[in-house]
C-alpha positions in Angstrom: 0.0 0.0 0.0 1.5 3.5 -0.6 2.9 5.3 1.8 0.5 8.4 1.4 -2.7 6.5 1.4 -1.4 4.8 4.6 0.2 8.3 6.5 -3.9 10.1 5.4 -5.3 7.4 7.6 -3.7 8.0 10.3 -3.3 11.5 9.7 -7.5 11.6 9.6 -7.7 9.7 13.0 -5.0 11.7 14.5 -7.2 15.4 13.5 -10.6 13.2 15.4 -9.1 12.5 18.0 -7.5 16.1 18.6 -11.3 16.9 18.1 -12.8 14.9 20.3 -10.1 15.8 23.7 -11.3 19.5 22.5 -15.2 18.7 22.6 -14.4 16.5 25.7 -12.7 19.8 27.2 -15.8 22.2 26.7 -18.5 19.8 27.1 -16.5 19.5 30.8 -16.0 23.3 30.9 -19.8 23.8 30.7 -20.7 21.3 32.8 -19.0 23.3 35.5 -20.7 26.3 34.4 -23.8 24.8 34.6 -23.2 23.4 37.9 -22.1 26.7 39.8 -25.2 28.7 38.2 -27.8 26.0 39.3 -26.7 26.1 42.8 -26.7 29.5 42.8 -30.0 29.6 41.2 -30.9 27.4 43.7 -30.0 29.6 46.6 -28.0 26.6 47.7 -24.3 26.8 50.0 -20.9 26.3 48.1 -20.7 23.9 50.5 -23.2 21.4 48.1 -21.9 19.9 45.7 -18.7 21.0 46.5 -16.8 17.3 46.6 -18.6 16.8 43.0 -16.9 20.0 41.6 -13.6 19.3 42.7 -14.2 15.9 40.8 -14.8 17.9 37.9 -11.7 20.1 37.9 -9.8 17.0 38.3 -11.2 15.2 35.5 -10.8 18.8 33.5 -7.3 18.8 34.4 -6.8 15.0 33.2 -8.5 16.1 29.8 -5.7 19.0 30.0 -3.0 16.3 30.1 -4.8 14.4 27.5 -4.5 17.2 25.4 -1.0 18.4 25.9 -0.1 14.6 25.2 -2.0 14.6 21.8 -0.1 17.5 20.8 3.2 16.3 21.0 2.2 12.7 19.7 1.1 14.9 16.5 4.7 16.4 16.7 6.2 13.2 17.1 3.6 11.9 14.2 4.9 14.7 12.1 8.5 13.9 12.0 8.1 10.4 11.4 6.2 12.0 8.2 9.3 13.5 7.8 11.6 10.4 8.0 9.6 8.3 5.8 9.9 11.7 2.4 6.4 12.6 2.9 6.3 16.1 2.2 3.1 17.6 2.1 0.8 17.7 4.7 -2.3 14.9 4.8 -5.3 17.1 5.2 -6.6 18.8 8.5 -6.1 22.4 7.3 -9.5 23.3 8.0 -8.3 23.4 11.4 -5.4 25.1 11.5 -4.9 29.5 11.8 -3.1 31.2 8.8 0.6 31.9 9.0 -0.2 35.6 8.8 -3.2 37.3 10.5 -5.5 38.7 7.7 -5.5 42.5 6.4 -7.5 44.5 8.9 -6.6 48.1 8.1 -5.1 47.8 11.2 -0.9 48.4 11.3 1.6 47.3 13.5 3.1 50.3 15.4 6.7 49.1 14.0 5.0 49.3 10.4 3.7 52.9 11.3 6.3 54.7 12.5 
């Protein structure tokens, strides 16, 4: 099988998964949000709940680590790509901000002056 075909695979699961630690991230973000405003809606203590919430962060902070992993497994990923002459990148560009911030009008003070 060629090499290309082989690298987009995994290069397509790699960009999900990224996805999916992100979604996990808000969805867990929220969740906290939503759990704060309803006790306050609620008129209940900080004290209810509490022990639940710092379950939460913790679980937040694991999806943090998760995250930081993924991101260097893609940098690892990436110079394997490297290693094996595949030169262009595989696809998940819809993803990914441009090199240089778009024309707003707006100048750089260094650019001004």
């Amino acid at each position: 099988m060629e090499k290309a075909f082989v690298a987009k695979r995994v290069a397509k699961k790699l960009f999900a998964t990224e996805k999916a630690v992100d979604a996990a991230m808000l969805e867990a973000a929220e969740l906290m949000m939503e759990m704060v405003t309803s006790r306050r809606d609620l008129g209940l203590s900080a004290v209810v709940g509490d022990s639940a919430q710092a379950k939460l962060v913790e679980a937040i902070a694991a999806l943090g680590s998760a995250r930081t992993a993924m991101v260097e497994m893609h940098g690892e990923l990436n110079d394997v790509r490297l290693r094996m002459g595949l030169r262009t990148t595989m696809g998940g560009l819809d993803d990914k901000l441009p090199d240089t911030p778009p024309k707003t009008g707006h100048h750089d003070l260094r650019q001004v002056g």
